[in-house]
N, C-alpha and C positions, 0 to 999 in steps of 0.2 A: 468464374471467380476462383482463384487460387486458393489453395489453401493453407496455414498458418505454418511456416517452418520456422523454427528457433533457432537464433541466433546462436548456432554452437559455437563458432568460432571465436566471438566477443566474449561470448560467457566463458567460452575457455578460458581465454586473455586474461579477464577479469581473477581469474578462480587460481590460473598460477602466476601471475604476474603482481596484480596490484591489493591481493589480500595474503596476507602471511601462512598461509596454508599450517605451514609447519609450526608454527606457533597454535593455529588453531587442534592440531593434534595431537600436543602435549595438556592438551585440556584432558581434565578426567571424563572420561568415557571417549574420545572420540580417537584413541591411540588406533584403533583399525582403518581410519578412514585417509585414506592415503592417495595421492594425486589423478593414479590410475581407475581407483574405485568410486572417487570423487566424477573422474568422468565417463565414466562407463556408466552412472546414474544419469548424468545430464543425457547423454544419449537415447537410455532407453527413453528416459522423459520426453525426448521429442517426439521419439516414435510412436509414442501413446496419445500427445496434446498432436498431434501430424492426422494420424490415422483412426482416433475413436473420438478425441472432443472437438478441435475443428470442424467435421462436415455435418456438426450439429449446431454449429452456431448459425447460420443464418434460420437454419426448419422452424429451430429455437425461437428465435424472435419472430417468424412469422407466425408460429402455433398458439407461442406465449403458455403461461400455465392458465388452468383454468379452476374456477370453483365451480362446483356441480355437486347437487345435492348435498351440499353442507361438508363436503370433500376436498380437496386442494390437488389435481391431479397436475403431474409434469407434461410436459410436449413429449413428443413421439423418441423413445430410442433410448430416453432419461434415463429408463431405471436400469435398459442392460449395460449403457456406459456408466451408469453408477456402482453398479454389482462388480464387474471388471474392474474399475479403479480401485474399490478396496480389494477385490482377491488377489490382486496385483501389489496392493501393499503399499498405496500412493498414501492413504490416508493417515496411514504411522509414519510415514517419515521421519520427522523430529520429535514423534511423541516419544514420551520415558520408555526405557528398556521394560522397567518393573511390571509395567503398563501392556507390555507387548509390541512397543512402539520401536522401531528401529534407530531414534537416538542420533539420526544425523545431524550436524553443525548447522545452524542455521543459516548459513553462507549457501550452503549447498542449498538447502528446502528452498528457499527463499528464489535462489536462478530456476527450480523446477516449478515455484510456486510463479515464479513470471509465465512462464511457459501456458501453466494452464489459464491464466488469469489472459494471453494473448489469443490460446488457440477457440477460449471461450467463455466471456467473463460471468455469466449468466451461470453456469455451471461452479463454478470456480468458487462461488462464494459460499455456496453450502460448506464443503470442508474449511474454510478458509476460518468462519463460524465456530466451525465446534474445535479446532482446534483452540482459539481463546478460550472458551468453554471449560476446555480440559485446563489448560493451567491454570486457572480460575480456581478451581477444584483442588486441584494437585498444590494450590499454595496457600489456600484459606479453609479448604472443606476438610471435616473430621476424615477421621479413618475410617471408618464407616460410609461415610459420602465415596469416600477414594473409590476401597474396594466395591462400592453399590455399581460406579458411572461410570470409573476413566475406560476402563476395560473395553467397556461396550463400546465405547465412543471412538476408542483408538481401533481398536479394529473396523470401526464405521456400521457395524450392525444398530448401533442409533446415533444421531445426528444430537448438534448442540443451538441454541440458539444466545442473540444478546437482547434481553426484554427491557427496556428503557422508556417510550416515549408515548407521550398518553395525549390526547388528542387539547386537553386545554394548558400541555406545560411546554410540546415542543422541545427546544432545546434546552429550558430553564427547566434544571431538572428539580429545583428545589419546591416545585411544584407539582411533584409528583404526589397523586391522592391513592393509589393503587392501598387497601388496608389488608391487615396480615393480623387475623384473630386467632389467640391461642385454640387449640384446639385436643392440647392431650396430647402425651406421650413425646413430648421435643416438638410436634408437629403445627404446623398453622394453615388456617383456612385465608384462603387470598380471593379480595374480591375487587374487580378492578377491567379496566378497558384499556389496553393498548396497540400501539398504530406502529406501519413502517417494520413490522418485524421481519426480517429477511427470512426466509424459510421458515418462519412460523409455524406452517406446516406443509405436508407434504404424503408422496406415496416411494418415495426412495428407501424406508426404513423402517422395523416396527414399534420405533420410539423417538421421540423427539423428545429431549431435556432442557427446559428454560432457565435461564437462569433469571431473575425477575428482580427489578425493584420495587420495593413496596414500604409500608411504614407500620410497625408494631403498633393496636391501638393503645394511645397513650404516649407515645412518642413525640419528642420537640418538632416544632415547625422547621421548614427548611430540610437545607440538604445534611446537618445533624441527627436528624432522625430516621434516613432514610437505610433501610438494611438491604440486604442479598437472600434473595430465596435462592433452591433450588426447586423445580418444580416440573416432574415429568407430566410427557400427556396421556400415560397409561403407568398406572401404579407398579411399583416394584415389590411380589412377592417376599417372603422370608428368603426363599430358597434362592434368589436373585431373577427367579423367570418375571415376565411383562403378566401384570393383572389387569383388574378392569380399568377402566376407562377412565383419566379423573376428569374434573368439572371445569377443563379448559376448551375454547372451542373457537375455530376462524371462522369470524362471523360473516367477512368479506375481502378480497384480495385487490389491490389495488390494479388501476390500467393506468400504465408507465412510459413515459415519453421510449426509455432503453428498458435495457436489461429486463425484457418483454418474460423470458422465460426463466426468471428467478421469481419467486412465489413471493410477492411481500404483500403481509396477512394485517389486519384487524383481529386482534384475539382479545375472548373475553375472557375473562377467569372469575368462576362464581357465579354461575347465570341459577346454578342449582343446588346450591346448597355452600358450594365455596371450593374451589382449588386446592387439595392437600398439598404440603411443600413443608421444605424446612431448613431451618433457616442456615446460611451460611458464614462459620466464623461467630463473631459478636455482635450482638446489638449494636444499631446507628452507625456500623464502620458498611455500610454499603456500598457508598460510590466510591470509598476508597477502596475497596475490594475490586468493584467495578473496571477503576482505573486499569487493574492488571489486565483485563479483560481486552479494552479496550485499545490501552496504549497497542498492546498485541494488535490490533484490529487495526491500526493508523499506519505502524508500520508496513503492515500487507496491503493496507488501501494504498499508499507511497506505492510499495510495488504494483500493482493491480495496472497505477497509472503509467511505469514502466511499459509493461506488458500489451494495455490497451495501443497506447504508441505506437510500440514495434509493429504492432499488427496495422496498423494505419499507415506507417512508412514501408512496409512490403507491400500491400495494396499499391500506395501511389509506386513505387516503384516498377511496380510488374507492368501497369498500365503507360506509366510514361515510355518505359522500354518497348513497348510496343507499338503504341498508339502513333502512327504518321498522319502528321498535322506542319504545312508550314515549311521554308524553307530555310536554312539558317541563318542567322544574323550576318550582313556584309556580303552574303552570296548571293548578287543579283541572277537571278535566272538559274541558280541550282537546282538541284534534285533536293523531292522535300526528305522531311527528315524527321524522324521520332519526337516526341518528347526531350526527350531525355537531353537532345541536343541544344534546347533553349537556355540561355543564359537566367533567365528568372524563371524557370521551371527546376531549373540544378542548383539555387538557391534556397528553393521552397525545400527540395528535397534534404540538401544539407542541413537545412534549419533541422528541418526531423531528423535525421540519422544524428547529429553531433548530440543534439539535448539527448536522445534517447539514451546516447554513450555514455555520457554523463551520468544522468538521472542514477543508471543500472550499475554504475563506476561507485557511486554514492550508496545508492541501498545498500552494496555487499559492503562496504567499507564499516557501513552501521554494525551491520548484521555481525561480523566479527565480534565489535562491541556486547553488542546482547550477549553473547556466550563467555567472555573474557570477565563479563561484572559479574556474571552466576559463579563459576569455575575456577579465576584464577586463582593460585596458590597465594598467594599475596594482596592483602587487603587493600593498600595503596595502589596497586593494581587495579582491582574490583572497582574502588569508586573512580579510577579515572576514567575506565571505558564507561560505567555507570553515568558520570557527567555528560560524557559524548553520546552517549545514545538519547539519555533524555534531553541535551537541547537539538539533537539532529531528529529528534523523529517527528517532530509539529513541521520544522523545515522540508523533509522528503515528503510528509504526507501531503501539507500546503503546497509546495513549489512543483512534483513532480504532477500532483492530477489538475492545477493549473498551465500546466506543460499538455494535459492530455488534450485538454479541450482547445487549446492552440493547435496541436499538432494533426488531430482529427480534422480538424477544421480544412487544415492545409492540401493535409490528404485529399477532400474533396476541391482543394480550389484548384490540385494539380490536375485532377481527372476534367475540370470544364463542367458543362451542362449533365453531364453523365452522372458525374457524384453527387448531383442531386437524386438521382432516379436511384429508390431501393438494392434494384438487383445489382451492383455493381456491388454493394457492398459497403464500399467506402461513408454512407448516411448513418449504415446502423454502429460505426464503429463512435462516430460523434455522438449519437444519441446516447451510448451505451455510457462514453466518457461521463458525459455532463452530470453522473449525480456523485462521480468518485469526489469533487470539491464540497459536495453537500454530506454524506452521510459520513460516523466519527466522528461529528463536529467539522462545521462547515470552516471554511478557510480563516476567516474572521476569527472564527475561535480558535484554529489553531494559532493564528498569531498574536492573537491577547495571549494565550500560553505562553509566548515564546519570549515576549518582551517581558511578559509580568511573573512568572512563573522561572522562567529559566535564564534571563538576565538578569531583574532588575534584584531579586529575589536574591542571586547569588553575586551582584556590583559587576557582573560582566567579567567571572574568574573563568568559568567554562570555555565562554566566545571568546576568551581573551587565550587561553591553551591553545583552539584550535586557530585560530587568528598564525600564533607562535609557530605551530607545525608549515601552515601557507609560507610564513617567510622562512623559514629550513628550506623548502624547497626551492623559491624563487632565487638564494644566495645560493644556491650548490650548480642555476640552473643559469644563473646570471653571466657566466662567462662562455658557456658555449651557443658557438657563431649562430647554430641553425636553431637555435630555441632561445635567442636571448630575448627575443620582440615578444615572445609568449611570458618570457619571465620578467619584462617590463609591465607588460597590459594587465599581469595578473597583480603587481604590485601595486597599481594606479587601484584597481577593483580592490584590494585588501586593505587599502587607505580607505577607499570609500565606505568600506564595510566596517573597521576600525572608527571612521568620524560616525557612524550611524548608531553605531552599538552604545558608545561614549555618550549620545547625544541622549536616548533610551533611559541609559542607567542614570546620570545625572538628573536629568529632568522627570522622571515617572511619578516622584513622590509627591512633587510640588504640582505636576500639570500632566495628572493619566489621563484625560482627555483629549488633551492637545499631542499629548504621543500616542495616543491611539489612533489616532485618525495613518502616522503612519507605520501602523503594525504589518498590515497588509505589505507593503514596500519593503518594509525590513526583511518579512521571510522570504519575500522573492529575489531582493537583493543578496541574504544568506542562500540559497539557492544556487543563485546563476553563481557566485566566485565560489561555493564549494564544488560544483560542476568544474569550473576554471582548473580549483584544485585537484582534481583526479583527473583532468586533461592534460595538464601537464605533467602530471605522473607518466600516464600513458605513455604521450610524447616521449617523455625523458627514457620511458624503457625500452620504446620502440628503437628510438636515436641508437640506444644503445646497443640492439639487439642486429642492428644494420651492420654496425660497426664490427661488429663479433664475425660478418659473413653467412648468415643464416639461408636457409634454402631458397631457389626462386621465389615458392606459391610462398615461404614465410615473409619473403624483401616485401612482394607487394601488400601485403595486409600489414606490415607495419607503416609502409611508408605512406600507405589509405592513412593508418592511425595519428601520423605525425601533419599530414594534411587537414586531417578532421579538427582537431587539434586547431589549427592553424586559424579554420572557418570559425570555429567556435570562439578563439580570443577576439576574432573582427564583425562577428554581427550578434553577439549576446554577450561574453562578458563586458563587450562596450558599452553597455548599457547601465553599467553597475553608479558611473558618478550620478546620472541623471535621479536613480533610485534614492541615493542616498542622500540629493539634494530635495526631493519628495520628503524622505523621512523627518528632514531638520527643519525644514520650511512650508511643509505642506498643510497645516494647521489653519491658518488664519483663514485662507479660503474656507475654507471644507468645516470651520466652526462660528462663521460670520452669520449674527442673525435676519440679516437682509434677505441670504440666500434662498431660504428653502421656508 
C-alpha cells in the first residue's frame, strides 16, 4: 500500500492561481507570507504528512486506541509523531502571533490541514480540536483564561477538546442536563456525563482542556440557559504549572466502525465531588459561544472530507495503474491491459479526481473569506466575506464529506474484490469517511442551517451575491470557442440553483416542512454548481495560461485541468436540474401520510 503523497501541484494551482494571494497579504499580520513562503510550507507539509503520519495510518486503525486501567492510551508511534509535530511547529500554524502561534492565512493551514487530515485522519483530529478550542478562548474567555490556556495549547504541550453531547440529548442540544454549581472564587463544580468526545482523553499530552456545556443551577430550560465552561483535566497552579487531578474522568472509549485510532471517550465530570471549571464569557450565551467553536470544526470537517478523498483517489489510482485485468474495449484478441485502460474504470476515477478539484477549489476560496471578515480594512468589506463564508461553510461541510463517502466508496469499486479485503487499504479509508457526515451536526442539520438560517433568514441576499459572481464568470467565459459548453452547462446549473434558492426563501415561512424535506438537495445542489464555479475558473486560467506558451510539464497539467473541467460539467454538474426539481417538488412524496 502506498503511501499518502499531497497533491502539491493542485494545491499549488489553487494557492496562486484561483485565491488572491496578494489580497490575502495586505491583511494585517500576513504581510510576510508571500508566494514562495506560502510554498515552501506546503512542501515541508507533505514531507511530514509523506514520512511521519501516513505509515501510521493503517497500524493506527489496526491497534486502535485503547482504555486500560481507567487510562486512554494511543496506538504505537502516537506519541513520537505527536512530539515531532509540535516541535516542528505544525501545531501553531494559524494560531495568534501573541500566543506563539505563527499566524498563517488560513488559505494556507487549511491545504496543510488537508494534508494531514489525507495522510491520516485519526491523527489529524486531535489538533484539528484544540485549535477551535483556542479561538473559542481567544474570542470569548477573560484575560486570564487567555494568558492561563492559549499558550499551552498553541505550542501543543496540552490539547483542547469540544464537550457537547450527553447520551439522552444527542444532537438536541437544548437538552443538555450537564449542571455547573457555584462553587467560590468565579469557579463552578460540574456534574454531568458526556459521550462522543474526540480525544476526550488521551496520553499525547500533560493536559487536556474541555471546553464543556453545561447549565448554571437555576438556569432557563432550553438552549437559553445553557453556558460555556472551561474545564482542565488537571488543575492550573497560580504560577501556571499542571496541579492535581480534577474530578473529570473517561469512564469508557467507544469501538468505531473508522477512525479506530482517535480516542472517542465517555467522560464523567463529578463522579467525586464535582469538576472545577469556570465559566466562559456570560451566563446562558453558551452555544453561542460554542457556535465559534464549532463553525471552526465544520469548516475543517469540509476539509477533512477533501483530504480523506484525495487519499482514496491515490489508492484507486495506484492500483488501477497497475493492476492487469482484461483486454481493452474493441480489441478482439489483444494484449491485456491495466485498469486504468477501461472506459468505466477512467470514469470511476474521473468522478474522484474532478470532485476532489473542486471540493479543495471551494474550501480555499472560503478560507480567504474567513480572514477577509476578521481583517479587512473595510467594514463593508468584513461583512461581505462574512456572508460568504457563513452560507458556504454548512455547503462544503454537507456536500464535500457527502462527496467523501461517494468517493471512498468508488475507490473500492475500482480495486474489485480486493477493496473489500482490509490490507489494501482502500475499506479503511471508507469506514474512516462515514462519520465526517455525522459529527458537527449531521448533514440534515447542516442543511436546515442552510435554507433556514442562511437563506430564508437573510430573503436569499447572500445566495443571491454569489449566484451574481457564477454569471460574471459564465458572460466573460461565454464567447470563447473552447469553454463555451462549460459556460453553457454552468448557466442551466445556476438557473437551477437560482429556481431552488427562490423556491426556499418564498415558501419557508408558510410550509418549513414541505421545504425541509428538500434541504438536503438544496446543499448538494449548492455544492455541485459551486464546484462548477471554481471549475470553470480553473479552466478559464488554465485556457489562458496555454495560450501565454507555458512550459511543456506546465501545457500538460493545464490542459489535464481544462479536461477535468470538461468531465466535471458532463457527469456532475449535470445533475444540478434534476436536484433542483427535488427541491421544488419533492415534498408531497416524502410528507404523504400513507407512506410510512
Amino acid at each position: 500500500m502506498a503511501e499518502y503523497q499531497a497533491p502539491l501541484a493542485d494545491m499549488k494551482f489553487v494557492l496562486r492561481e484561483l485565491v488572491d494571494l496578494q489580497q490575502v497579504t495586505e491583511l494585517e499580520g500576513f504581510g510576510d507570507v508571500t508566494p514562495d513562503v506560502a510554498e515552501a510550507v506546503l512542501d515541508e507539509g507533505a514531507k511530514f504528512a509523506a514520512s511521519v503520519l501516513s505509515p501510521l495510518n493503517r497500524s493506527g486503525d489496526v491497534q486502535g486506541a485503547r482504555w486500560q486501567d481507567r487510562r486512554v492510551l494511543t496506538a504505537g508511534g502516537w506519541q513520537q509523531a505527536y512530539s515531532r509535530f509540535v516541535a516542528d511547529g505544525w501545531n501553531a500554524l494559524s494560531c495568534p502571533a501573541k500566543f506563539g502561534g505563527q499566524n498563517l492565512p488560513r488559505v494556507v493551514s487549511a491545504l496543510i490541514e488537508e494534508m494531514w487530515q489525507g495522510a491520516n485522519m485519526a491523527f489529524a483530529l486531535c489538533p484539528m480540536l484544540t485549535r477551535g478550542a483556542i479561538e473559542a478562548i481567544e474570542l470569548r474567555g477573560s484575560e486570564a483564561q487567555k494568558s492561563t490556556y492559549i499558550s499551552k495549547m498553541t505550542a501543543g504541550e496540552w490539547t483542547g477538546t469540544m464537550v457537547l453531547t450527553e447520551p439522552q440529548a444527542g444532537s438536541d442540544l437544548s437538552a443538555v442536563r450537564t449542571r455547573a454549581i457555584p462553587a467560590g472564587d468565579g469557579r463552578y463544580r460540574l456534574e454531568g456525563q458526556k459521550i462522543f468526545i474526540t480525544y476526550g482523553d488521551h496520553d499525547l499530552t500533560g493536559n487536556i482542556i474541555h471546553l464543556v456545556l453545561g447549565r448554571k443551577v437555576g438556569a432557563p430550560e432550553g438552549v437559553k440557559g445553557i453556558s460555556l465552561f472551561v474545564v482542565p483535566k488537571f488543575l492550573i497552579n497560580a504560577d501556571g504549572s499542571v496541579g492535581e487531578r480534577n474530578d473529570v474522568e473517561c469512564i469508557s472509549i467507544e469501538h468505531k466502525l473508522g477512525i479506530r485510532a482517535s480516542p472517542t471517550c465517555v467522560l464523567s465530570f463529578g463522579q467525586n465531588g464535582g469538576a472545577l471549571g469556570e465559566l466562559i464569557g456570560e451566563e446562558n450565551r453558551g452555544l453561542e459561544y460554542m457556535f465559534i467553536m464549532m463553525n471552526a470544526a465544520r469548516y475543517s470537517v469540509g476539509v477533512e472530507g477533501v483530504g480523506i478523498s484525495e487519499r482514496a483517489y491515490q489508492t484507486a489510482l495506484a492500483y488501477a495503474r497497475d493492476r492487469v485485468q482484461g483486454t481493452e474495449a474493441g480489441a478482439r484478441g489483444g494484449a491485456r491491459v491495466t485498469l486504468i485502460h477501461h472506459p468505466d474504470v477512467r470514469r470511476m476515477l474521473m468522478l474522484m479526481k474532478s470532485q476532489v478539484e473542486a471540493m479543495r477549489a471551494l474550501a480555499a476560496v472560503i478560507a480567504v473569506s474567513l480572514d477577509a471578515a476578521r481583517l479587512h480594512p473595510l467594514e463593508e468589506e468584513r461583512q461581505r466575506h462574512q456572508a460568504f463564508a457563513d452560507l458556504m461553510i454548512p455547503v462544503l461541510k454537507g456536500w464535500c464529506t457527502e462527496n467523501s463517502i461517494d468517493i471512498t466508496s468508488l475507490g473500492i469499486q475500482v480495486h474489485g474484490g480486493v477493496g473489500f479485503v482490509e490490507e489494501t487499504g482502500a475499506a479503511q479509508h471508507l469506514r474512516d469517511a462515514r462519520i465526517t457526515t455525522i459529527y458537527e451536526g449531521t448533514t440534515g442539520i447542516q442543511a436546515n442551517d442552510l435554507i433556514g438560517r442562511k437563506l430564508a433568514r437573510d430573503s436569499g441576499f447572500a445566495a443571491g451575491a454569489v449566484i451574481a459572481q457564477m454569471r460574471a464568470l459564465i458572460a466573460e467565459q461565454a464567447g470563447t470557442t473552447d469553454l463555451s459548453q462549460n459556460a453553457a452547462a454552468l448557466a442551466s446549473a445556476v438557473d437551477a440553483l437560482e429556481g431552488a434558492v427562490s423556491h426556499v426563501v418564498e415558501n419557508y415561512a408558510k410550509d418549513i416542512r414541505g421545504v425541509s424535506v428538500g434541504a438536503v438537495p438544496l446543499l448538494k445542489l449548492f455544492g455541485i454548481v459551486a464546484g462548477g464555479w471554481q471549475m470553470l475558473r480553473a479552466a478559464s486560467i488554465s485556457h489562458r495560461r496555454l495560450a501565454e506558451g507555458r512550459s511543456l510539464a506546465d501545457a500538460g497539467f493545464h490542459q489535464a485541468k481544462i479536461s477535468t473541467a470538461r468531465f466535471y460539467t458532463d457527469h456532475v454538474l449535470s445533475q444540478a436540474p434534476g436536484l433542483a426539481h427535488s427541491v421544488i417538488h419533492g415534498a408531497a412524496g416524502a410528507l404523504a401520510d400513507t407512506v410510512l
